[in-house]
N, CA and C atoms as an extended XYZ file, in Angstrom:
204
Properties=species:S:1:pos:R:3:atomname:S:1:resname:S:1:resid:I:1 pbc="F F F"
N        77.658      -67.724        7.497 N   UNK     1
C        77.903      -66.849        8.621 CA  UNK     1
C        76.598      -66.557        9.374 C   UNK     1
N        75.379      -66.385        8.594 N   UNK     2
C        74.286      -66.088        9.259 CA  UNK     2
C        73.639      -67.661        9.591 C   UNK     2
N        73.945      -68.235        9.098 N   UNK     3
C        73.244      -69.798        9.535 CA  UNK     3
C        72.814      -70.198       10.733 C   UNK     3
N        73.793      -69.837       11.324 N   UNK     4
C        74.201      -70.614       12.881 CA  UNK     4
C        73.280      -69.741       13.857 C   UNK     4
N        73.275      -67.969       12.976 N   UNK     5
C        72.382      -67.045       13.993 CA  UNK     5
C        70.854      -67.435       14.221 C   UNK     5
N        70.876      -67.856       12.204 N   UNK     6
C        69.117      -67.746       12.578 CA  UNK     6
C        68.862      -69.612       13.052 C   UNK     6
N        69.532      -70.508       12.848 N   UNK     7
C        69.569      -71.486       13.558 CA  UNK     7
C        69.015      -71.367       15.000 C   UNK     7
N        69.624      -70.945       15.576 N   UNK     8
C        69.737      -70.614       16.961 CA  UNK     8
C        68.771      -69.825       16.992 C   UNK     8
N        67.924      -68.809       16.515 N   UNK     9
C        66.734      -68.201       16.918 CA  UNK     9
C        65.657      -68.840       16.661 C   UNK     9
N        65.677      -69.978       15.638 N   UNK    10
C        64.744      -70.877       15.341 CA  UNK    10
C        64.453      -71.686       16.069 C   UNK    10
N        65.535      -71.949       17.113 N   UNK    11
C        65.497      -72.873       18.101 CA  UNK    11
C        64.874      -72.368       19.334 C   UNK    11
N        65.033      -70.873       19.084 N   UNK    12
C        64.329      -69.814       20.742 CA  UNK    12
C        62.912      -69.718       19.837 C   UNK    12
N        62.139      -70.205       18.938 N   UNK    13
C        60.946      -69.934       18.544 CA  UNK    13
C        60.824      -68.264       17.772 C   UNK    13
N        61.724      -67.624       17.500 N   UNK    14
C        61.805      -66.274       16.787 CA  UNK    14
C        61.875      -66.500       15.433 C   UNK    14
N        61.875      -67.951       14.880 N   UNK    15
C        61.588      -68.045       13.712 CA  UNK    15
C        61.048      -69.385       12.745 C   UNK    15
N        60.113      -68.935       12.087 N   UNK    16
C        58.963      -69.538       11.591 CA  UNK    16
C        59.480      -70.326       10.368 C   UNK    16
N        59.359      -71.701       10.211 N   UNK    17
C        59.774      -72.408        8.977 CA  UNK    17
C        58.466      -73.381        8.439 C   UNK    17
N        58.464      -73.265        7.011 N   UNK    18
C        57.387      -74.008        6.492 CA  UNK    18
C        57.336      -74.391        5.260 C   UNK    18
N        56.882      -75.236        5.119 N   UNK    19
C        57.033      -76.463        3.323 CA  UNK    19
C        55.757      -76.320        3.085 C   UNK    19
N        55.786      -76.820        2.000 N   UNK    20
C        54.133      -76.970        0.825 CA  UNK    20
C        54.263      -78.141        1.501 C   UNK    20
N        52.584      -78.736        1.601 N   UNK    21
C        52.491      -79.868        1.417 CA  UNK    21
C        53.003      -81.161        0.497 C   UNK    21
N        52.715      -80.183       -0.677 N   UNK    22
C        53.205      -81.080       -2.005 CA  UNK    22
C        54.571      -81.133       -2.360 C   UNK    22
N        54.744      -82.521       -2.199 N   UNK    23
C        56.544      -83.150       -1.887 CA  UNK    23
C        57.341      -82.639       -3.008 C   UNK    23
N        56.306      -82.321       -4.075 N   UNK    24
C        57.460      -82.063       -5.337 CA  UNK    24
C        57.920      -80.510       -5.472 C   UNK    24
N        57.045      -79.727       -4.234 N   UNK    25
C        57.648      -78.350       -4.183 CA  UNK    25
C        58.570      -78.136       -3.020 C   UNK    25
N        59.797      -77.985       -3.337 N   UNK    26
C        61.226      -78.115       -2.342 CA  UNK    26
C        61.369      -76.602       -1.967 C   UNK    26
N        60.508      -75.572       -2.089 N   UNK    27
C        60.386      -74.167       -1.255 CA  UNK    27
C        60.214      -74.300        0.218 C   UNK    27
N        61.274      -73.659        0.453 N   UNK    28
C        61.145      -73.757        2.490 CA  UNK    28
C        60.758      -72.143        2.551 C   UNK    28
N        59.702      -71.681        3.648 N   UNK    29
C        59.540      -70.653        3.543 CA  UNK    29
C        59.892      -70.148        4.630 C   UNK    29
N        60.388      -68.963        5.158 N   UNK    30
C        61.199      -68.972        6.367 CA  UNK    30
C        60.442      -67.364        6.683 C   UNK    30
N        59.974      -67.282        8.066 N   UNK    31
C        59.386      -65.635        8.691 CA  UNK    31
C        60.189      -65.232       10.083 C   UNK    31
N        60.471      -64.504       10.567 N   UNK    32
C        61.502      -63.885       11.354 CA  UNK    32
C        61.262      -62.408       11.541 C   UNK    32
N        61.249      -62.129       12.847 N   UNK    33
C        61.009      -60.445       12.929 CA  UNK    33
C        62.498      -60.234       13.531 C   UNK    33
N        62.716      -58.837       13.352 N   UNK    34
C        63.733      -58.175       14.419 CA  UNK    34
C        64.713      -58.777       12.928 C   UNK    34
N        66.139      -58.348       13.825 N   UNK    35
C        67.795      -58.688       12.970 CA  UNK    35
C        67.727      -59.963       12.824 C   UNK    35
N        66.887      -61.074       13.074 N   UNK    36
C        66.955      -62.552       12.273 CA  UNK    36
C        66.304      -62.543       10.935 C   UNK    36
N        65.205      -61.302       10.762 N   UNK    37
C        64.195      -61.387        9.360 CA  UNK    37
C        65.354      -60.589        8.811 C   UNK    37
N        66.428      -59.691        8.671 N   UNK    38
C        67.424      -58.770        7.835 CA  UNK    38
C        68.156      -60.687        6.929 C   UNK    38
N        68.806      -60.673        8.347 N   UNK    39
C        70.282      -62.381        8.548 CA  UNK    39
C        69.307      -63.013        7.243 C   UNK    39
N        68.404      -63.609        7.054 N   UNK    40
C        67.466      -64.415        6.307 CA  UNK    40
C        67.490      -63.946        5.056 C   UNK    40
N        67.818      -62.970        4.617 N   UNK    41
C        68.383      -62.273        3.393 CA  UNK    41
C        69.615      -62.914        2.700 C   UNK    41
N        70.797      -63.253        3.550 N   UNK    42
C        71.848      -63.526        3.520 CA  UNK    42
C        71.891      -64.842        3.438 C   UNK    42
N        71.100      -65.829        3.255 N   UNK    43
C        70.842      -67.479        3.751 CA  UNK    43
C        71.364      -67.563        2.237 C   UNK    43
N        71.706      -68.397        1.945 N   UNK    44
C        71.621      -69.382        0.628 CA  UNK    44
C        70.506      -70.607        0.152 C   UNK    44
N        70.614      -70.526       -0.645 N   UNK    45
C        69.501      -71.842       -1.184 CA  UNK    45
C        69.715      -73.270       -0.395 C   UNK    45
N        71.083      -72.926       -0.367 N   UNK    46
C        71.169      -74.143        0.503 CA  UNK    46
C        71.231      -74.540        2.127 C   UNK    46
N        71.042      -73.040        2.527 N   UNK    47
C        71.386      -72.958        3.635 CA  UNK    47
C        69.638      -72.894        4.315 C   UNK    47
N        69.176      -72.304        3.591 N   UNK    48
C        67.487      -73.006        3.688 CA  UNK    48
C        67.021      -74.067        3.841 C   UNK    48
N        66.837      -74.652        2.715 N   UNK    49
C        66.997      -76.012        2.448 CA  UNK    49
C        67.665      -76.809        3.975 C   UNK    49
N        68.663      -76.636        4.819 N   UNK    50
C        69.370      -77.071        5.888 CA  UNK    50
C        68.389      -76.954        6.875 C   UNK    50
N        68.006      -75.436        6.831 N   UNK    51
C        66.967      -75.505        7.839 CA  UNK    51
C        65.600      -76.142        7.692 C   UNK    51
N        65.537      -76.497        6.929 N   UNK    52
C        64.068      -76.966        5.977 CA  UNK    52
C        64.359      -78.070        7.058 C   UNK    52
N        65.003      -78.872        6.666 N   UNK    53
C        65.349      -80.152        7.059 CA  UNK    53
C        65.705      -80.448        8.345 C   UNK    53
N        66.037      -79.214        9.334 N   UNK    54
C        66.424      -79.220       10.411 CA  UNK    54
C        64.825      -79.356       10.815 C   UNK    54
N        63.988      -78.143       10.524 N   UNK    55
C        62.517      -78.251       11.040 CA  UNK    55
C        61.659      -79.463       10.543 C   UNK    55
N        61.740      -80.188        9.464 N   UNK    56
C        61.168      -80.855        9.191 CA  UNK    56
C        61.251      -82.219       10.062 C   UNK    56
N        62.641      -82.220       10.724 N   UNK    57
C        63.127      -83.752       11.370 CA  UNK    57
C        62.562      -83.220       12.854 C   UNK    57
N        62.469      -82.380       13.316 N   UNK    58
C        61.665      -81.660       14.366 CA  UNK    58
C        60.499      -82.090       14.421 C   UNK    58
N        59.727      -81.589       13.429 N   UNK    59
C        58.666      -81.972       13.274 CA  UNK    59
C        57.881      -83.151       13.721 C   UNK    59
N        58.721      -84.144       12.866 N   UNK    60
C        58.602      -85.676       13.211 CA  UNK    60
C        58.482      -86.337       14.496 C   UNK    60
N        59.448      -85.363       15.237 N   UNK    61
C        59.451      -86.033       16.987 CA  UNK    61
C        58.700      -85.426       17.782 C   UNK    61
N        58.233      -84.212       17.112 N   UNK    62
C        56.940      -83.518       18.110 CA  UNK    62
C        55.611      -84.575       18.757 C   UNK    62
N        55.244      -84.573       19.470 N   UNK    63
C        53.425      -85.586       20.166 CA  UNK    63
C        52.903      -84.578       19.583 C   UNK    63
N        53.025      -83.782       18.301 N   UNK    64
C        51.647      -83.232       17.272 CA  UNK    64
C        51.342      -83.916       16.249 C   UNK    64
N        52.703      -84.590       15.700 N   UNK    65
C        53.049      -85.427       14.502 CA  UNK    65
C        52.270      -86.885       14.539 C   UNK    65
N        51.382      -87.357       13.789 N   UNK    66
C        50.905      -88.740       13.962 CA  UNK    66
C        52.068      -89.754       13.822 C   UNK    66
N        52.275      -90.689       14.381 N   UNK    67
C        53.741      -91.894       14.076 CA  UNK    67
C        52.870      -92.466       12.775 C   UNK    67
N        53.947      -92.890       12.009 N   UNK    68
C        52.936      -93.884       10.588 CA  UNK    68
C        53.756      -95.271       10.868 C   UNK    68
């Protein structure tokens, strides 16, 4: 139910997503002010993880990202 909210604020830049470097730690860490940092309470492990992966494939297509 909250997915789709903080989705969508992640997408207006109101919220902050971030991985360890090190591939074998699967912690997504997620920062949010205002009623998206409460919603982020309510996420599931897996529903993290979704966004993990949403930002991470982001990532990739940014001109910050080196191409390999």
């Amino acid at each position: 139910m909250f997915y789709k909210y903080v989705e969508n604020e992640w997408k207006k830049g109101n919220v902050s997503v971030g991985m360890s470097a090190d591939s074998s730690d699967k912690k997504v860490y997620i920062e949010a002010r205002g009623f998206a940092q409460i919603a982020l309470s309510f996420l599931s492990h897996d529903e993290r993880q979704k966004l993990g992966k949403l930002s991470r494939a982001s990532a990739k297509h940014s001109p910050m990202c080196p191409s390999h």
